[in-house]
C-alpha positions in Angstrom: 99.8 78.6 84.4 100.0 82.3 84.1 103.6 84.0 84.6 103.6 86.9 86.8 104.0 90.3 84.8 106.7 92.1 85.4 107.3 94.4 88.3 105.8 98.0 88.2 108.8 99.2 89.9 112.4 98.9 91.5 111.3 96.4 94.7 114.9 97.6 96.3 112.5 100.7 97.0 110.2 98.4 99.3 110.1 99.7 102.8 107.6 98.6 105.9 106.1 100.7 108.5 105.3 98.7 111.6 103.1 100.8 113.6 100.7 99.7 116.8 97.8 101.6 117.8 97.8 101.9 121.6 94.2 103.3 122.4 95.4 103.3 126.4 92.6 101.0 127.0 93.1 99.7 130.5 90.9 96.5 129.6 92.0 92.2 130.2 90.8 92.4 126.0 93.7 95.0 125.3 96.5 93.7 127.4 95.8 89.9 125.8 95.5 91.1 122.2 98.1 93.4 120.2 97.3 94.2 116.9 99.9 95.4 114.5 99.6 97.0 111.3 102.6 97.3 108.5 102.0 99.2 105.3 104.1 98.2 102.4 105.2 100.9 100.8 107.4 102.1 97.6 109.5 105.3 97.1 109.0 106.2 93.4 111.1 108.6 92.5 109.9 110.8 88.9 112.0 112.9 87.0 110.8 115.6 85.0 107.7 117.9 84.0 106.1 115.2 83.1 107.2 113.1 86.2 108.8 109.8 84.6 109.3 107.0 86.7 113.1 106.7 87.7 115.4 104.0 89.6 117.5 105.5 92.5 119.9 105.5 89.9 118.3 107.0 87.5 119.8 110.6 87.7 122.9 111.9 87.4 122.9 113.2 90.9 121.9 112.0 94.3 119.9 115.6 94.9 118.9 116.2 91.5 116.0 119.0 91.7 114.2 117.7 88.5 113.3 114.9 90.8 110.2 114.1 93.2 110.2 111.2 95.7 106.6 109.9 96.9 105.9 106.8 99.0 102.9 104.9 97.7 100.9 102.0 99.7 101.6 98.6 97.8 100.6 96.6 100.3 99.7 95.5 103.8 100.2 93.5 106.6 98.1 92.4 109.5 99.7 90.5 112.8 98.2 89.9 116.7 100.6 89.2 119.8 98.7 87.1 121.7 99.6 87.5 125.1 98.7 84.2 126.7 99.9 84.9 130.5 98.0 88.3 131.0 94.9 89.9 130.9 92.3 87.4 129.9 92.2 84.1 128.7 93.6 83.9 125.3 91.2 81.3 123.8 88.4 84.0 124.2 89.7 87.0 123.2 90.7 85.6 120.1 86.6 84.4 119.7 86.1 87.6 120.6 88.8 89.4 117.9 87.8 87.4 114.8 86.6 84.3 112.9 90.1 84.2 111.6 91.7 84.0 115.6 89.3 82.0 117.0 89.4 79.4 114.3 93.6 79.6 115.0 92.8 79.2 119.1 90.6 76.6 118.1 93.5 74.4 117.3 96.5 76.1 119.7 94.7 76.8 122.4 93.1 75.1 125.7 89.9 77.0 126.3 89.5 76.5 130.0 93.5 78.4 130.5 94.3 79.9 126.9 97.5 78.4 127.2 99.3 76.5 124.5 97.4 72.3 124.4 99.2 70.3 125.8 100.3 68.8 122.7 101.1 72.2 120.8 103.7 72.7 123.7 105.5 69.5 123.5 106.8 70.7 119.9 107.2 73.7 120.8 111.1 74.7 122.5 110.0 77.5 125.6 111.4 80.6 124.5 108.8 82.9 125.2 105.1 82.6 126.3 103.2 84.7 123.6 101.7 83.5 120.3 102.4 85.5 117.0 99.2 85.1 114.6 100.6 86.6 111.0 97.1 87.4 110.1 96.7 88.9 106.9 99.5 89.2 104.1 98.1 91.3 100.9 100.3 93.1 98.0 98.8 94.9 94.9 98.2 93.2 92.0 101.5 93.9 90.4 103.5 93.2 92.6 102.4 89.4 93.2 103.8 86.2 91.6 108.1 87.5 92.4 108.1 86.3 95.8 108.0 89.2 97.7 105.3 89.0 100.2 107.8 85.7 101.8 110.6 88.7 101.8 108.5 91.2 103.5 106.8 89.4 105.9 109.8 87.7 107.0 110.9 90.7 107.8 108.4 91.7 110.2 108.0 88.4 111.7 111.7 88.6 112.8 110.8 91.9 114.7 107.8 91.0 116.2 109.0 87.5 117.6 110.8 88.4 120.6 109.1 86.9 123.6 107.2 84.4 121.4 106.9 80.8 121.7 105.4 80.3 118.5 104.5 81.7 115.4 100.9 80.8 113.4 99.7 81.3 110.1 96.8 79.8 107.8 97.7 80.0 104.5 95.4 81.1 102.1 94.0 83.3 99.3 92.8 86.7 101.2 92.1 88.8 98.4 88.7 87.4 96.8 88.7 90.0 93.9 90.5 88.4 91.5 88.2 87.5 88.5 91.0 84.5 87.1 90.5 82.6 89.9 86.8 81.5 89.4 88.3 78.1 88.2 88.8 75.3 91.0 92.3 74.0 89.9 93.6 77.6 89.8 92.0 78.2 92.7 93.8 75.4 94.5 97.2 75.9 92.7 97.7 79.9 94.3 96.9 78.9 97.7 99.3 75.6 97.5 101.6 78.5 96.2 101.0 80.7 99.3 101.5 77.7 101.6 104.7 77.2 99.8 106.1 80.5 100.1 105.3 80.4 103.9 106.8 77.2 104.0 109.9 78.4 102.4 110.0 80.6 106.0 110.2 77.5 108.5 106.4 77.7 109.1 105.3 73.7 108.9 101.5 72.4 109.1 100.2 71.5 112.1 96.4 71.2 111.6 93.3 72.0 110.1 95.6 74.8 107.8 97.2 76.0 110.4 101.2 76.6 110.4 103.5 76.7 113.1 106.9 78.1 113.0 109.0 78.2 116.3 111.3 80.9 117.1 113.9 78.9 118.5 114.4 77.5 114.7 117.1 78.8 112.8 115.1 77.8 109.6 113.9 81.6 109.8 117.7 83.1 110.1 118.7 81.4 107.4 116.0 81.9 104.8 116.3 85.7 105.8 119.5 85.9 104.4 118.4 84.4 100.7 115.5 86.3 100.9 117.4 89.6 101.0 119.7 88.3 98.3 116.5 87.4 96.5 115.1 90.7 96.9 118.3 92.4 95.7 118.9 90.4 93.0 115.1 91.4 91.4 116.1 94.3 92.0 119.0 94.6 89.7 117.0 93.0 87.1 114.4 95.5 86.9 117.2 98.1 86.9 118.9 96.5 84.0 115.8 96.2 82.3 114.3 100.0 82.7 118.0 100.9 81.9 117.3 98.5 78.6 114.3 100.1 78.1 115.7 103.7 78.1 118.4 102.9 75.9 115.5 102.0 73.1 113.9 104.9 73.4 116.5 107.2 72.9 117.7 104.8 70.1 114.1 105.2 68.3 114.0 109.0 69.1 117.6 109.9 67.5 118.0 111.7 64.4 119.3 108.1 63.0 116.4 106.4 63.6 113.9 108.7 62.2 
């Protein structure tokens, strides 16, 4: 099993921006499907000429002029509100959307309403009447294997749920360039990974890889909270670890050491 490498930065400097892209399309297709994009993004902060990489810590002052702060994409995020009680009928604008939606309506959805089966709703608590589809997860390559993408999208999923009734997901490997993954078993073992990391969120399968995660479960509040710890507490470690790091090279570049 390969161990993830370690972080290319300080993940306390993960932010999201959530952003939907209203084309004022007065259209049945656009009031039944909202798409939302979220980039991931990292404030790197260099020091110096020769622009170092620095933690938030990692000058002596909070407005230190030597230093530049740049937010670089790390990631993104991909999620539809599926409004099942306007425009038109759910079941076909998710055909319509994707290969990825429709095979999701395919198992949530009646196609002759677009509402919820009938058996979807019984295990399903009414606290909205919308369906949140968590599309597409992806991070850069560095910054897989810690856990983060559970953290992140947790995140979003708790800002995007109001008015939902449910909350879908098919877990799965979505970035297909990966040249170490040409071998079946670890093939199989990342996307039992992914399906345990979504898993670790309240989301529980329902069928044919699909994932439900209801709203009205407090599985999601209380994972939030460890997440968050989770995320600090990597972050200290890489902290402690680029402070290490420092520390060396100024050891091997003293007069001392020479």
């Amino acid at each position: 099993m390969t161990e993830p490498s370690p972080l290319p930065g300080d993940p306390s400097e993960l932010h999201l921006r959530i952003s939907y892209d209203d084309g004022l399309w007065d259209t049945p297709q656009a009031d039944t499907l909202e798409c939302w994009n979220v980039a991931v993004l990292h404030r790197r902060r260099a020091h110096g000429e020769h622009h170092e990489p620095v933690s938030s810590s990692g000058c002596t002052t909070a407005d230190c002029s030597s230093c530049t702060v740049e937010d670089v994409v790390v990631g993104s995020m991909t999620f539809y509100r599926v409004h099942l009680d306007r425009g038109r009928n759910a079941y076909w604008a998710m055909e319509e959307e994707s290969e990825e939606l429709y095979e999701t309506a395919q198992v949530l959805l009646d196609p002759e309403t677009g509402s919820f089966t009938d058996e979807v709703s019984e295990q399903l608590e009414y606290v909205g009447s919308a369906l949140l589809v968590m599309n597409r997860v992806t991070l850069d390559p560095p910054w897989r294997g810690h856990g983060l993408a559970a953290v992140l999208a947790c995140e979003v999923i708790t800002r995007l749920m109001a008015g939902c009734r449910a909350v879908a997901c098919s877990p799965g490997i979505t970035d297909l360039s990966s040249h170490r993954l040409t071998a079946r078993a670890e093939w199989d073992r990342v996307n039992a990974k992914i399906a345990q990391g979504w898993e670790s969120l309240g989301f529980r399968p329902y069928r044919d890889n699909v994932y439900l995660l209801s709203p009205a479960s407090q599985d999601l509040e209380e994972q939030r909270g460890a997440l968050r710890q989770h995320l600090a507490d990597l972050g200290g470690l890489w902290r402690t670890d680029a402070s290490r790091s420092v520390s060396l090279a100024d050891e091997a570049g003293s007069p001392e050491s020479l």
